[in-house]
C-alpha positions as CSV (number, residue, x, y, z in Angstrom):
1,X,0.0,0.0,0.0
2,X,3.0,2.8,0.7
3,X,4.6,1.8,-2.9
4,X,1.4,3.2,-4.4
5,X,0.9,6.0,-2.6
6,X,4.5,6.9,-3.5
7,X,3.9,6.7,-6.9
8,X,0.7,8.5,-6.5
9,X,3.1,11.3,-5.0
10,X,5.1,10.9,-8.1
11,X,2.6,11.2,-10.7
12,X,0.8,14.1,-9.1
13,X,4.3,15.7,-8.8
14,X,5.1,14.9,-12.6
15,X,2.1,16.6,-13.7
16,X,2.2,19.6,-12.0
17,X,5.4,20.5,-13.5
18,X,4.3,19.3,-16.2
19,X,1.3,22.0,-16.1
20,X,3.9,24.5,-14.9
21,X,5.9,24.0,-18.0
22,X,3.2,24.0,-20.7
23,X,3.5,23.1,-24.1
24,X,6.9,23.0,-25.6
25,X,7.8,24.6,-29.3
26,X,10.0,22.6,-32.2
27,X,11.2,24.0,-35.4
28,X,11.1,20.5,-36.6
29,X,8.4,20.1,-39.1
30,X,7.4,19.5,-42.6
31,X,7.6,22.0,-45.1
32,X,4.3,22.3,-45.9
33,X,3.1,23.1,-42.2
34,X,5.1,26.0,-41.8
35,X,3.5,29.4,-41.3
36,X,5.4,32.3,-42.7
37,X,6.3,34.3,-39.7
38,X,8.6,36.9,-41.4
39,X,8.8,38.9,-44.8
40,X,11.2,39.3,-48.0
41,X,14.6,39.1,-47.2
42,X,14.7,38.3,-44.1
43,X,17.7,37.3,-42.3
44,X,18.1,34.6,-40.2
45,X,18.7,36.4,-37.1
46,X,15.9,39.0,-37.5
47,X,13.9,36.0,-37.9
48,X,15.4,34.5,-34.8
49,X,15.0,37.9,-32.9
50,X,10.7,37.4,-33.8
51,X,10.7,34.1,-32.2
52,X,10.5,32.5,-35.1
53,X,12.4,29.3,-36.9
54,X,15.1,29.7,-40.0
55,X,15.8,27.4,-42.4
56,X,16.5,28.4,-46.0
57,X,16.9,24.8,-47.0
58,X,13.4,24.1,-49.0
59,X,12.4,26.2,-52.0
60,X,8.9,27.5,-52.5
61,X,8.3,27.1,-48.8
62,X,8.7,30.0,-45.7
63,X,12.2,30.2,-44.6
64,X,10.7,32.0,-41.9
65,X,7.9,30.3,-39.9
66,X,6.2,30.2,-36.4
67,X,7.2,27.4,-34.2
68,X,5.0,24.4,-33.5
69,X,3.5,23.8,-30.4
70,X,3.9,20.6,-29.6
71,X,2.1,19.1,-25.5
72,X,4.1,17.4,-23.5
73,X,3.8,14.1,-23.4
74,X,2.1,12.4,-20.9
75,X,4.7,10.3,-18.7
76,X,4.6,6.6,-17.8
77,X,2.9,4.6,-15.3
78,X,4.2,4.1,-11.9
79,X,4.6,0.1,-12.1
80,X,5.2,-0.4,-8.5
């Protein structure tokens, strides 16, 4: 009975700094889900400076996009 209310301390500990972190942003995505999140010619640090993801690598797509959100995923069970 004590291993599971350790874990049940765990867990509720886990998500709560979970909450208190929040969704998490990635530049990793596929070309066509980026949203342009600059203009014309801009650079890579201006872009940078908005927030925003670089990466001049795929014509005919923004080079300049908004990050994805991505959640946090939700952690493992306590197996005790």
């Amino acid at each position: 009975m004590e291993h599971k209310a350790i874990c049940a301390l765990v867990l509720v500990s886990l998500a709560l700094s979970t909450l208190a972190e929040g969704p998490t942003e990635t530049c990793s995505m596929l070309p066509r889900e980026r949203v342009n999140c600059g203009f014309p010619g801009v650079t890579a640090s201006e872009c940078q400076n908005k927030g925003c993801c670089f990466d001049s690598s795929v014509p005919g797509f923004p080079w300049c996009f908004t990050p994805k959100t991505i959640d946090n995923p939700p952690e493992e069970e306590c197996l005790f």
